[in-house]
C-alpha positions in Angstrom: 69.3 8.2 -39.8 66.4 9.1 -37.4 65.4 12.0 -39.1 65.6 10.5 -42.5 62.7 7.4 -41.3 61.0 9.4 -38.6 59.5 11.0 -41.8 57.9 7.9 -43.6 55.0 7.3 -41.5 52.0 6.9 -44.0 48.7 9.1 -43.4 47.1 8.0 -40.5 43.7 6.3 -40.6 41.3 7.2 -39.1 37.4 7.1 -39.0 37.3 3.3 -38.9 33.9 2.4 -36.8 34.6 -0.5 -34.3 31.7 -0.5 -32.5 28.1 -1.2 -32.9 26.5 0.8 -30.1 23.4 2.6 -31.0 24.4 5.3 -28.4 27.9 5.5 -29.6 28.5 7.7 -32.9 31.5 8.3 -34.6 32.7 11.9 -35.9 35.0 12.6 -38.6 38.7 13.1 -37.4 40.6 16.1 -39.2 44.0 15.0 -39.2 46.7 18.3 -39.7 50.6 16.9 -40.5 53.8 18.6 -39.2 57.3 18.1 -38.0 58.3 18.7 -34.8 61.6 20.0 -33.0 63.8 16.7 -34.2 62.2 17.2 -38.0 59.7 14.2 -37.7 56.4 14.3 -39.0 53.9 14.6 -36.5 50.1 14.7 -36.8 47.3 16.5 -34.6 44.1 14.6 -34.6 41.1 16.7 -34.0 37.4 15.9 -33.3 34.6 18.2 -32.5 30.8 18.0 -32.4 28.5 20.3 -31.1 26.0 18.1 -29.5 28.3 15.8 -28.1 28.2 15.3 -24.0 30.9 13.5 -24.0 34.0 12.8 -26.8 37.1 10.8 -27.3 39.7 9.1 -29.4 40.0 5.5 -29.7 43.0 4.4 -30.7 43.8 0.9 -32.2 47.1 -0.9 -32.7 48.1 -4.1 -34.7 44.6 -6.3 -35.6 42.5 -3.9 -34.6 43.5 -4.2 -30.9 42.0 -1.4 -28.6 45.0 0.2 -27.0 42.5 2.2 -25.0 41.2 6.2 -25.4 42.4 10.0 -24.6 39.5 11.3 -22.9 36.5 11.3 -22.5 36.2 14.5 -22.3 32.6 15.3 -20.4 30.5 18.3 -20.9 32.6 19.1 -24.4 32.4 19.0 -27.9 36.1 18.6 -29.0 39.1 16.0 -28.4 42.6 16.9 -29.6 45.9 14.4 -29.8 49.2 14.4 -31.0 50.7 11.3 -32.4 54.6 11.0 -34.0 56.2 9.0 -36.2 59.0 6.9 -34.8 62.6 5.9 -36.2 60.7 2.7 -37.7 57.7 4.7 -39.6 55.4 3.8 -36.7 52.9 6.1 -35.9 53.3 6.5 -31.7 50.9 8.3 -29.0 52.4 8.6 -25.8 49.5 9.1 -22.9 50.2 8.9 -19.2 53.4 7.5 -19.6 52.6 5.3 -21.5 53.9 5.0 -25.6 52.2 2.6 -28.3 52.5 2.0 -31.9 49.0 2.8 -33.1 47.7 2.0 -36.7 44.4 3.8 -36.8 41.9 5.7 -34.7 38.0 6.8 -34.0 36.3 9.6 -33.0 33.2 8.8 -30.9 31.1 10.5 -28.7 27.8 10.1 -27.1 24.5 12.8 -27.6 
């Protein structure tokens, strides 16, 4: 039964601008899809720019809550994450530990 849900999870969204910073720009996130080990779908987000200084992924849950970033990454031009979809269709990223049920996510950097 895991298998058969934990391959549901709509495409991911991504892209969405939250903030209105004039020193924070947003780069296009190229989304690949997979399935891991188990047979769920998983995706790799990826976000590269070559002036960046520094770059990371925001990720968002339910109401467009911040649920916080992976990175940022200083003194590079690329970000890469893995999220999974869970038994419920739920997209997930686990980071330090720590798993949440994301809906959507940016790319931002600063130049």
């Amino acid at each position: 039964m895991k298998i058969a849900t934990c391959r549901n999870c709509k495409p991911f969204e991504t892209n969405v601008k939250r903030s209105e910073s004039p020193h924070l720009l947003v780069e296009q996130i190229r989304v690949y899809y997979g399935m891991d080990a188990e047979g769920c779908k998983v995706a790799t987000l990826q976000c590269s720019n070559p002036t960046a200084k520094d770059i990371l992924i925001e990720w968002y849950g339910p109401r467009d809550t911040s649920l916080g970033t992976t990175g940022p990454v200083k003194h590079t031009e690329k970000v890469i994450a893995l999220i999974t979809c869970n038994q419920n269709s739920e997209w997930i990223f686990t980071e330090g530990g720590r798993t949440d049920i994301i809906q959507s996510a940016t790319c931002e950097y600063i130049i």
